[in-house]
N, C-alpha and C positions, 0 to 999 in steps of 0.2 A: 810035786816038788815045790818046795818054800825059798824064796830066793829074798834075801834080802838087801835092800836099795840104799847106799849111802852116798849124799855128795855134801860137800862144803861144810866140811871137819873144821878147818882152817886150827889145827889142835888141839882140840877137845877128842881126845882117842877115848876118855871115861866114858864120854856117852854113846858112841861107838859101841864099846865094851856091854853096857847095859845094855842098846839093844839087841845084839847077838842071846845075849841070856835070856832076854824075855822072849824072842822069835822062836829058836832054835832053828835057822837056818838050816837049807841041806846044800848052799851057794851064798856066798858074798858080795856082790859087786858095788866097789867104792868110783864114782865118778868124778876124784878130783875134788881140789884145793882142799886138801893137799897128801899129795902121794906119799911121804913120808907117813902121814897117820895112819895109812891102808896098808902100812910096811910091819908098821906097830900091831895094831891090831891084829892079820896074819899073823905074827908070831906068839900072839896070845894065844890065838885057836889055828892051828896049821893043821888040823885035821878035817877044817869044811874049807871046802874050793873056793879059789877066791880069785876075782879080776879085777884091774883098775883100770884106768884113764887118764892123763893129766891135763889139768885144769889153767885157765890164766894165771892164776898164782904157784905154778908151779914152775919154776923157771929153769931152764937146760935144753938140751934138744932132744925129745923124745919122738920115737919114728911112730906110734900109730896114737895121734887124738883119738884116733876109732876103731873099733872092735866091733867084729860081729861074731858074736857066740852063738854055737851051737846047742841050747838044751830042751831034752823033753822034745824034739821032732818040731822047735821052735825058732826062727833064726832071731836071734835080740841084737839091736844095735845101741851100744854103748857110746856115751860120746859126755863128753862134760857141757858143750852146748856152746861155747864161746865161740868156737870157729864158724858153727853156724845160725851165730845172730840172735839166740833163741828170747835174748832182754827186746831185740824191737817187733821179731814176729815166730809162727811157728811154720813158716811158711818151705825156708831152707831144710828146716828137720825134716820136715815131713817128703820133701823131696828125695832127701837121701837115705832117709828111711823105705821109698819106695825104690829106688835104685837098688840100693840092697837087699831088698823082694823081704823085708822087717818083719815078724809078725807082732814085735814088741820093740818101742823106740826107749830107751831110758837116758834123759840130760839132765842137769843139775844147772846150776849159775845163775840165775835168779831168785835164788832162798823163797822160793814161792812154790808152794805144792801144787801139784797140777795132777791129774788123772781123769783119762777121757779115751774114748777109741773114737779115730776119723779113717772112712776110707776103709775101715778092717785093719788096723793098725792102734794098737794097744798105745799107748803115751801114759808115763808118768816122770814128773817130777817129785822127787823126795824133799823136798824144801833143802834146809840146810841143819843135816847134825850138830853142831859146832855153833846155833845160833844161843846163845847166853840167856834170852828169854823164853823162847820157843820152842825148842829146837823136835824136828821132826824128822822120819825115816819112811822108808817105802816098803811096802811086800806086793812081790808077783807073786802069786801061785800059780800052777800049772796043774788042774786038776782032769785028768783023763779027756787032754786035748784042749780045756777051755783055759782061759786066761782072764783067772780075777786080778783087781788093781786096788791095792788100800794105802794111802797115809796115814800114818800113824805120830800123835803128839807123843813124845817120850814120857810127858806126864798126863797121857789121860787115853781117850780110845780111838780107836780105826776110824777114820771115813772113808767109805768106800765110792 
């Protein structure tokens, strides 16, 4: 399974749009700023699965910052990372990441890619889609149990 990692669109749904075409996704998940874009985007392609999150810039009352998805016999905790602090440590994620027994943490909010496993516990950060110079995206894979983690520049290649 190819899951692909967006956060911090902040309006930019074109580059969004380019990376689903270059991925081919078989899951979406958009972590915020801004849910509206992950609105857009799902209805470009409403036939790959898709989940979101709201972000600090996403302003209204929404009832779950967090989400744990069930795929591939894997539990993922989504979360846009604001609530838990993740600009001064990764200390609170990874807490509630293990509360929710994670085997994949996915937070966004600091436009800085991150991928690393602590603990047994998958992390990435997809930087931010939506960044005007940079802009970068995440892929999990879930290949017969294991869990690879790549960032990916929208103009150039993977780092894994």
């Amino acid at each position: 399974m190819k899951i692909l990692v967006l956060s911090d669109s902040h309006g930019n749904v074109d580059n969004m749009a380019q990376a689903v075409s270059r991925t081919a996704p078989d899951q979406i998940i958009h972590l915020g700023d801004v849910m509206r874009d992950g609105e857009k985007l799902h209805a470009m392609f409403p036939e790959i699965p898709f989940a979101q999150v709201p972000g600090n810039c996403d302003f209204g009352s929404f009832d779950q910052p967090e989400q744990v998805l069930c795929l591939e016999d894997k539990r993922i905790l989504i979360c846009h990372g604001h609530t838990r602090h993740v600009k001064e440590s990764l200390l609170g994620i990874m807490y509630a990441a293990e509360e929710q027994k994670a085997d994949i943490v996915l937070f966004g909010h600091t436009h800085r890619i991150f991928s690393e496993t602590r603990n047994g516990i998958a992390m990435l950060n997809p930087g931010s889609i939506g960044d005007p110079r940079y802009p970068t995206y995440g892929i999990v894979e879930i290949v017969q149990g294991e869990i690879l983690l790549s960032t990916v520049p929208l103009n150039g290649y993977p780092h894994k």
